[in-house]
C-alpha positions in Angstrom: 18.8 -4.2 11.1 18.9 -7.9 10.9 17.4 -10.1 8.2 14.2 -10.8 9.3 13.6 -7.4 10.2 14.3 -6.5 7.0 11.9 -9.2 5.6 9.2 -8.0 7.5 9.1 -4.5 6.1 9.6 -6.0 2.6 6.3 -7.1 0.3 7.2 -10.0 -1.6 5.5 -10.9 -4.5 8.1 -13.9 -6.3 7.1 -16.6 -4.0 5.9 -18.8 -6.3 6.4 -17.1 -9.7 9.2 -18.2 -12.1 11.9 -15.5 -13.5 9.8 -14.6 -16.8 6.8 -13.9 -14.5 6.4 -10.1 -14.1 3.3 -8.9 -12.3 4.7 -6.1 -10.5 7.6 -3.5 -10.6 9.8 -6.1 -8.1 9.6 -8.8 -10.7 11.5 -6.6 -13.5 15.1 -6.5 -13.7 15.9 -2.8 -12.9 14.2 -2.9 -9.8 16.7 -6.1 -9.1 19.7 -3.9 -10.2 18.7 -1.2 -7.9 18.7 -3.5 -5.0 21.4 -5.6 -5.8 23.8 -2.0 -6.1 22.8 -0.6 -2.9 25.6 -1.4 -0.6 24.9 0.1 2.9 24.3 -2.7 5.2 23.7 0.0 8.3 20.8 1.2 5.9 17.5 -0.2 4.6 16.2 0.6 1.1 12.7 1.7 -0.3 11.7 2.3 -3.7 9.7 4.3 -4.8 7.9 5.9 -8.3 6.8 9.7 -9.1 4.8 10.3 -11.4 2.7 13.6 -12.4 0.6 14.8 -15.2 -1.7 17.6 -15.4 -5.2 18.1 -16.6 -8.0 20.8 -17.8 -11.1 20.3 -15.6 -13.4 21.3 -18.3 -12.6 21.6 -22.1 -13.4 26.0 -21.4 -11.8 25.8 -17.8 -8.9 27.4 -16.6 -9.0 24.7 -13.3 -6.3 22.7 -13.7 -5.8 18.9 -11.6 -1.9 18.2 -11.4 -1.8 15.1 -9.7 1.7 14.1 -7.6 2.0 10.3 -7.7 4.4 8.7 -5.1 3.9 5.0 -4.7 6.3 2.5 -2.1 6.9 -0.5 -4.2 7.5 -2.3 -1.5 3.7 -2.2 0.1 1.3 -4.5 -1.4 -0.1 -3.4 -4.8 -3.2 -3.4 -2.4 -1.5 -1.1 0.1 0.8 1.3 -2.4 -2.2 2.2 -4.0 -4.9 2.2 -1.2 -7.1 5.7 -0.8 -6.2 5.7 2.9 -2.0 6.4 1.4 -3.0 9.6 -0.4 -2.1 13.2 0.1 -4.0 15.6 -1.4 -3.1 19.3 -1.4 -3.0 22.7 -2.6 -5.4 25.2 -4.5 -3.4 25.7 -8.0 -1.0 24.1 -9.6 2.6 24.9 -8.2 5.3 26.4 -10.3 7.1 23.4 -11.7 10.5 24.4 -11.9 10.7 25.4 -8.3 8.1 23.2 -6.5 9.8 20.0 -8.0 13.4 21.5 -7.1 12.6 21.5 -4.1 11.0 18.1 -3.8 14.4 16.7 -6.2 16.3 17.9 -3.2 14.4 16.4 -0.4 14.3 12.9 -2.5 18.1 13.5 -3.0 18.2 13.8 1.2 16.5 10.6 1.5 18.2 8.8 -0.6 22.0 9.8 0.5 21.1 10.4 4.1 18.2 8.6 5.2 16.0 9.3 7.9 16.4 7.4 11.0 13.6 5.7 13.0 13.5 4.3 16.4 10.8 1.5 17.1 10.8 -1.1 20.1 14.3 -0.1 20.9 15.6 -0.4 17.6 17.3 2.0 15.3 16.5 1.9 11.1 18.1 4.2 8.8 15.7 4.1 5.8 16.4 5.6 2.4 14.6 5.9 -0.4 15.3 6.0 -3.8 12.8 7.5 -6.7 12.3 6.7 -10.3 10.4 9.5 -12.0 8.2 9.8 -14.6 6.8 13.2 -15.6 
């Protein structure tokens, strides 16, 4: 992927905003870090944050909410956190241990492997890596 595809997928928000400026998660200097590290040119690199945190319905209520947070820091602030980028599933809240296992080893996946995708002709390998906060 050349540059200015690469600059097309990316959501810049440091235009015009000096280095003590932070107004979003790509202004602070672990998000820099991250990028600056990842070294597979062949490969372009999302960001993302998890977050999760479970609530009582009703103060007597054994209904439960366990909301799963997954935001692209790389959309817009407008975009990342836009109703129209929400998934919302399931009944009962999922057995921790083993429901976020599994979704640790599908991150892991994206991260290390990627997933390939093919428009207008060209090939991106996209990977993704996750900061988490339970």
């Amino acid at each position: 992927m050349n540059e200015i595809q690469k600059q097309k997928l990316m959501f810049d928000v440091r235009k015009e905003l000096d280095d003590e400026t932070i107004t979003d998660i790509s202004d602070g200097l672990i998000y820099r870090e991250i990028l600056n590290d990842f070294k597979d040119e062949d490969a372009f690199l999302l960001t993302a944050l998890l977050n999760t945190d479970g609530v009582n319905l009703y103060s007597s209520s054994k209904v439960e909410l366990w909301p799963i947070f997954l935001a692209i820091n790389e959309l817009s602030p407008k975009a990342r956190f836009s109703r129209d980028n929400l998934l919302l599933v399931g009944k009962a809240k999922p057995p921790f241990k083993s429901y976020f296992k599994s979704l640790s080893d599908q991150l892991n996946i994206l991260y290390n492997d990627g997933i390939n995708i093919s428009k207008d002709g060209d090939n991106i390998t996209v990977k993704l890596r996750v900061g988490v906060g339970v």
